[in-house]
C-alpha positions in Angstrom: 22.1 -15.1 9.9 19.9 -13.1 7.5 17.2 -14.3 6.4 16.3 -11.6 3.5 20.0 -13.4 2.0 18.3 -16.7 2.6 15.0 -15.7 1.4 16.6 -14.4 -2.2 18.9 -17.5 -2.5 16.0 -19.9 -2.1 13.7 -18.2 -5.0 15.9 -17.6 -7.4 16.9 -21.3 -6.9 13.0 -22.1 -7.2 12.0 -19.6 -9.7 14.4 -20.5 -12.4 12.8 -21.8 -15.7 13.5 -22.7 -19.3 13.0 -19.9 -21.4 12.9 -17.3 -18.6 15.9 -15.3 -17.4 15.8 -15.2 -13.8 18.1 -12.7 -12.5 19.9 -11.9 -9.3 19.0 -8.6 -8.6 18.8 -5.2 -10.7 21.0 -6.4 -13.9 23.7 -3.9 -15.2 23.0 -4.5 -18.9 19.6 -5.3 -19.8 19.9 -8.8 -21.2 18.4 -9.7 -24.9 16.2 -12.4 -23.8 12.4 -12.3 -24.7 11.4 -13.0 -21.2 13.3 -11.7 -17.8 12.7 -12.0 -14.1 14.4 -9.6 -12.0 14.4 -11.3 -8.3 14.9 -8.7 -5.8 14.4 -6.0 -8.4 15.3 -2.4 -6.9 15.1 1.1 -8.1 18.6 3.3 -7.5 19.0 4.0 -3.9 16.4 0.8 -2.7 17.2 -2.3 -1.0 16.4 -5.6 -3.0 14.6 -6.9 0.4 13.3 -5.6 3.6 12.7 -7.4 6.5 10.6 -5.8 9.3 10.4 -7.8 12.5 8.0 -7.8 14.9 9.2 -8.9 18.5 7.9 -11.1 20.4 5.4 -9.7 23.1 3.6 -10.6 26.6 1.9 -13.1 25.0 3.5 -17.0 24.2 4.4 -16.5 20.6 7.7 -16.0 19.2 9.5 -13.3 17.0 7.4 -12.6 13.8 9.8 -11.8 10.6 8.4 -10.7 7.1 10.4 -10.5 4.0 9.4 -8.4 0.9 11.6 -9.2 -2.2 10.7 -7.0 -4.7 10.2 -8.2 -8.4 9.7 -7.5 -12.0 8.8 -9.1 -14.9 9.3 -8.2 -18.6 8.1 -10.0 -21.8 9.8 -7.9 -24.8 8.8 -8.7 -28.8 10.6 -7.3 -31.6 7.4 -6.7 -34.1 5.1 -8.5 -30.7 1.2 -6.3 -30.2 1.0 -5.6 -26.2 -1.7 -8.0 -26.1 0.3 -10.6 -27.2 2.8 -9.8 -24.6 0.3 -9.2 -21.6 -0.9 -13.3 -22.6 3.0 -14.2 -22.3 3.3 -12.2 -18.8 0.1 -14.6 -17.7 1.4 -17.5 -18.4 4.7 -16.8 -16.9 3.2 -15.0 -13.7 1.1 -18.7 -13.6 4.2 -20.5 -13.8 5.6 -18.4 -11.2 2.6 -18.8 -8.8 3.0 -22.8 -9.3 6.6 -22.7 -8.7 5.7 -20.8 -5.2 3.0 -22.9 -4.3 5.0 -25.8 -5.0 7.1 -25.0 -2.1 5.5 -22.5 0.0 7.6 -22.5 3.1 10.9 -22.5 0.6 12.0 -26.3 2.3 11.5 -25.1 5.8 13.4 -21.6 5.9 10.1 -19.6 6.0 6.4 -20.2 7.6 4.8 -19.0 4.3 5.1 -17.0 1.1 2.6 -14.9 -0.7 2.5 -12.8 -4.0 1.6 -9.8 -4.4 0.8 -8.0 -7.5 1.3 -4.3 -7.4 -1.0 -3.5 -10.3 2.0 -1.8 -12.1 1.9 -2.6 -15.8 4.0 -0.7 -17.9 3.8 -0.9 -21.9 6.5 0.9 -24.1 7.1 0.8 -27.7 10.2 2.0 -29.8 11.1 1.2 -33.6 12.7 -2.4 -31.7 9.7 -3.9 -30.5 7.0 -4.0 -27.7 7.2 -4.6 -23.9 5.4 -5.0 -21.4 6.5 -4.8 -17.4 4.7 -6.3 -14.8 5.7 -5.7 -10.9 4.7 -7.8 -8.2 6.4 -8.6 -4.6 6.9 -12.2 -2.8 6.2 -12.3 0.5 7.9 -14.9 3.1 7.1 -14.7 6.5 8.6 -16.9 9.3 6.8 -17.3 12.4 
């Protein structure tokens, strides 16, 4: 079995919210909702998750198996300042680090998760609105 497929089932079953769009991968159409998490967000030509294993050596411990799952975040305003937008991407990057901690070994598939934020922030502006973009990367590892 895979567990990268695993891995992405399991969050976007965890990480969906009320008033956030979670979405399966990079969407097609960029949908109209205010608020969007792309889960297993990928840039043309990259894989939505990558698994690197380490084997198991000469000493007693078994197979290690990490799972990075790319995501991204974006909080859009029609006549929204950044500022204003940044304060919604905290609150929903809180509610995402609850949801995680809330089930940290995503019901026994994985040993842990972790988040990491890739300090990418990106702000745009057009006659629309505001936006800002926020990228970070879940972590599960299985021991």
């Amino acid at each position: 079995m895979s567990l990268a497929l695993d891995v992405l089932d399991r969050l976007l079953d965890l990480l969906a919210s009320d008033g956030l769009v979670v979405l399966d991968g990079q969407p097609i159409d960029v949908p109209s909702a205010p608020d969007v998490l792309v889960v297993g967000y990928a840039t043309e030509g990259a894989p939505s998750a990558t698994t690197n294993r380490t084997p198991a050596g000469l000493v007693l411990r078994d197979e290690t198996t990490v799972v990075e799952v790319p995501c991204l975040l974006s909080c859009w305003g029609g006549t929204a300042e950044f500022r204003y937008l940044r304060d919604r991407a905290r609150d929903w990057l809180t509610s995402i680090t609850d949801s995680l901690h809330g089930d940290l070994t995503l019901s026994g598939l994985v040993t842990e998760l972790a988040l990491g934020f890739d300090d990418f922030v990106f702000q745009t502006q057009s006659e629309d609105g505001a936006e800002v973009i926020y990228s970070f990367t879940i972590t599960a590892t299985r021991l």
